[in-house]
NURO-246559 format. One line per 2 residues: number of its first residue (from 0); for each residue y, z, x of C-alpha. Coordinates in Angstrom, 1 decimal. Each point is the difference from the previous one (the first is absolute). Example, Ala and Ser with C-alpha at 12.3 -4.5 7.8 and 13.67 -1.06 7.14 Angstrom:
NURO-246559
0) -4.5,7.8,12.3 ~ 3.4,-0.7,1.4
END
This chain:
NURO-246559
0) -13.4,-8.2,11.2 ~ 3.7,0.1,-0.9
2) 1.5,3.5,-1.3 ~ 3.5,0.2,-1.0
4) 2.0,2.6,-1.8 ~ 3.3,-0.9,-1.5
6) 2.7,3.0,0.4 ~ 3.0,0.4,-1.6
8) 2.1,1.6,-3.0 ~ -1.1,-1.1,-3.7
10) 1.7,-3.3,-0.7 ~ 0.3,-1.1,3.5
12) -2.5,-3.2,-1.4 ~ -3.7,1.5,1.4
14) -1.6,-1.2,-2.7 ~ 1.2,-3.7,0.2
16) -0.8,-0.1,3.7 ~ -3.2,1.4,-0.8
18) -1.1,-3.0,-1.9 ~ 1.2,-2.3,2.4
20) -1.7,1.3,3.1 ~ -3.4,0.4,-2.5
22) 0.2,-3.6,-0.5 ~ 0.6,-1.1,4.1
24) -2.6,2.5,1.5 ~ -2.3,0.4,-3.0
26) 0.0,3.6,-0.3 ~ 0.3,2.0,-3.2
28) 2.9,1.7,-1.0 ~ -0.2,3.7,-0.6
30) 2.7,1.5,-1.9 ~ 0.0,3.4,-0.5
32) 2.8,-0.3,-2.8 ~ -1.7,-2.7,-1.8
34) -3.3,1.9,0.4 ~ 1.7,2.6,-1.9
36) 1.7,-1.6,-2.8 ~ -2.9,-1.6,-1.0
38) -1.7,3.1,-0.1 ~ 3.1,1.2,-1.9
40) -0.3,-3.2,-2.9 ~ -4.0,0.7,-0.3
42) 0.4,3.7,-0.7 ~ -2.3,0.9,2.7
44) -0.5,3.4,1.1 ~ 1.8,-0.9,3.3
46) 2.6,-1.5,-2.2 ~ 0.6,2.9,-2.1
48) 0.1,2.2,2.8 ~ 2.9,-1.8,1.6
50) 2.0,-1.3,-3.0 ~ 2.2,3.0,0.1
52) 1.1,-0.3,3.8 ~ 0.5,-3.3,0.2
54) 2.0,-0.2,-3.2 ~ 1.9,3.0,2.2
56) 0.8,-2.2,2.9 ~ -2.8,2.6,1.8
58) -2.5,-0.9,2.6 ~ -4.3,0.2,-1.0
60) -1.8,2.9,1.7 ~ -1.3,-1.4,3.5
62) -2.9,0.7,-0.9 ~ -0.6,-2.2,-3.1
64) 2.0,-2.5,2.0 ~ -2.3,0.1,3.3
66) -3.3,0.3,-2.1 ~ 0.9,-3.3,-1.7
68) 0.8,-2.0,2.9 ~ -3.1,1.1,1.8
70) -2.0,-1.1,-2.9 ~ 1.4,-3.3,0.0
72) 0.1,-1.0,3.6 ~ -3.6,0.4,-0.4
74) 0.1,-3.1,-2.1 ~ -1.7,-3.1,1.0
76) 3.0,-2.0,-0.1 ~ 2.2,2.2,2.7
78) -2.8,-0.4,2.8 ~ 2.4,-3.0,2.0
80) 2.8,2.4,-0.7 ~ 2.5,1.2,-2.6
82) 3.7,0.5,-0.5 ~ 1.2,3.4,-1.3
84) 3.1,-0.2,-2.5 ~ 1.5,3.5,-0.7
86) -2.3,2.3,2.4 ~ -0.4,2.0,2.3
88) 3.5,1.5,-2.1 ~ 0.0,3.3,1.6
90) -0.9,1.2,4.0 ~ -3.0,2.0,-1.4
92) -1.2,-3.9,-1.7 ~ 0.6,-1.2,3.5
94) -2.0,2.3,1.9 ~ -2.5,0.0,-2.8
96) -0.4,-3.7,0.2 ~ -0.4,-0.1,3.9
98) -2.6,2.5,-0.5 ~ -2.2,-2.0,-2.5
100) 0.2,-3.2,1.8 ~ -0.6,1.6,3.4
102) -3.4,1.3,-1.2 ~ -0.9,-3.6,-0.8
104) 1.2,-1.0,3.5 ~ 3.5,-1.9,-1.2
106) 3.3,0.1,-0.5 ~ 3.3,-1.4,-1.6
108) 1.1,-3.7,1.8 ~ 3.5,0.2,-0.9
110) 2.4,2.2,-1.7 ~ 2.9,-1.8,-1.3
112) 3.0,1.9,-0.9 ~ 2.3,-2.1,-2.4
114) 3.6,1.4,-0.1 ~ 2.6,0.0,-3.1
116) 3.1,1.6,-0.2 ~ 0.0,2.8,-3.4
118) 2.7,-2.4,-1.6 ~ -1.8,-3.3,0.0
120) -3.3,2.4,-1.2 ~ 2.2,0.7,-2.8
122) 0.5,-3.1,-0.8 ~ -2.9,-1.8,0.2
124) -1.4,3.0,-2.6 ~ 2.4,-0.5,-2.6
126) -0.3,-4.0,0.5 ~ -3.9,0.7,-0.8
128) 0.8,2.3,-3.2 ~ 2.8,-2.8,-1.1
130) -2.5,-2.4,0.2 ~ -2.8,2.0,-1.8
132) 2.4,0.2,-3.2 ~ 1.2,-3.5,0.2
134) -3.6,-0.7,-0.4 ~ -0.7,2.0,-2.6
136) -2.3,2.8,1.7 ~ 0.5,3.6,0.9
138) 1.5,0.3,3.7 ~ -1.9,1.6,2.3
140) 0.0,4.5,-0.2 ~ 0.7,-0.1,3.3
142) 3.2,-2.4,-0.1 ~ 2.0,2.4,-2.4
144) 3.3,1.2,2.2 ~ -0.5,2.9,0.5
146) -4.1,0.2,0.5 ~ 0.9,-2.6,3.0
148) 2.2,2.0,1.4 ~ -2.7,3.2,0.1
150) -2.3,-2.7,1.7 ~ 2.1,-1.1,3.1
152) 0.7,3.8,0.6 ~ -3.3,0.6,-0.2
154) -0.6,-3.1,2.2 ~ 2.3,2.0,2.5
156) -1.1,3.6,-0.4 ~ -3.9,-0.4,0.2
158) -0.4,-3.9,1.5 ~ 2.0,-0.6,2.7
160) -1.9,2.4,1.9 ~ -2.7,-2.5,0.1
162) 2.6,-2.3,2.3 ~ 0.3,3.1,2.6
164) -3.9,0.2,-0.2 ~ -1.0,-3.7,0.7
166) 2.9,-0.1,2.8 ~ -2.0,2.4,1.5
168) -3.7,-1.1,-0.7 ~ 0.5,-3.7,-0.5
170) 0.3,-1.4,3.6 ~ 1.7,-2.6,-0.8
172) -1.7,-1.2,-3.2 ~ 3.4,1.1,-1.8
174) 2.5,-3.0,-1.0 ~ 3.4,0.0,-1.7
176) 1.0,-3.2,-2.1 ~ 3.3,-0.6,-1.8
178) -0.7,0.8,-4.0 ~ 3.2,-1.7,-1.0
180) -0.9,-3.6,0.6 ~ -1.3,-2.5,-2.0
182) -3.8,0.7,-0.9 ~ -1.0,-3.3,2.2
184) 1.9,1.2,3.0 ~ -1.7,3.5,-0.7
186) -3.3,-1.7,0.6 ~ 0.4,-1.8,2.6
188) 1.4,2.7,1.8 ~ -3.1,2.0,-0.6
190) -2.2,-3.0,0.8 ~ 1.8,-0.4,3.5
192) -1.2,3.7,0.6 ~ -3.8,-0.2,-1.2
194) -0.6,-3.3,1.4 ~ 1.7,1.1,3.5
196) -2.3,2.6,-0.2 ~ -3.4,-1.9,-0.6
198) 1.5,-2.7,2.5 ~ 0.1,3.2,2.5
END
């Protein structure tokens, strides 16, 4: 069984790693922020709940957050592991999390923490809202200016703490990769520490 979580600040390219290491290891990909947006386009009770704050740049109560992954986990298709996109984003979620795996006798594999300067964040959102309208669609809520801006300082306020908590808890399970390179590089650095790891 292979756990990972991805780490880092929103645009630091979780998601497109995500679907990478899904592919290599065969484990789903649970993204808490997809998760939520789809709820978001169905018009779900979840959805309708959350609109508002994530439209805000906010974060989701834990609670609805941690209920939802522990639903899900349950799944069929997470029982040779899973990789977490977006969560555990606060040190409550963290501790949470250890909590509901340790009672069914786990734990996370491999926290990878993907690091991007604010600037190139920046840039990589307004790249993704260019490209939206060049396309013809509506740019992502969450790429406008000034609602990306609220999101990295809420990345730094409430979940950078979660650093400080698995630095403490992790034993060595914690793992910093260079965000800035090229997306293949990206993954073959995270490769090099999971397959280490298994090797071990």
């Amino acid at each position: 069984m292979t756990s990972i979580i991805l780490f880092g600040p929103p645009g630091a390219g979780k998601g497109t790693q995500a679907a990478i290491l899904m592919d290599k290891y065969g484990i789903p990909q649970l993204s808490t922020g997809d998760m939520l947006r789809a709820a978001v386009s169905a018009g779900t009770p979840l959805g309708k709940e959350v609109e508002g704050v994530m439209k805000a740049g906010g974060l989701v109560s834990d609670e609805t957050i941690i209920a939802m992954i522990a639903e899900r986990i349950q799944d069929s298709d997470c029982a040779n592991g899973y990789l977490l996109d977006g969560f555990p984003r606060t040190a409550a979620q963290a501790k949470a999390l250890d909590e509901m795996l340790l009672n069914n006798s786990t734990k996370i594999d491999f926290i990878i923490d993907m690091q991007v300067p604010d600037n190139e964040l920046k840039s990589r959102s307004a790249k993704r809202a260019q490209e939206a309208v060049a396309a013809g669609e509506e740019p992502r809520p969450d790429d406008n200016p000034e609602v990306f801006s609220a999101r990295l300082q809420t990345y730094r306020d409430q979940t950078l703490p979660v650093l400080d908590y698995y630095r403490h808890t992790a034993q060595g399970r914690l793992h910093t990769v260079d965000g800035t390179q090229p997306i293949e590089t990206v993954t073959k650095s995270i490769e090099t520490i999971v397959n280490n790891k298994v090797e071990a």
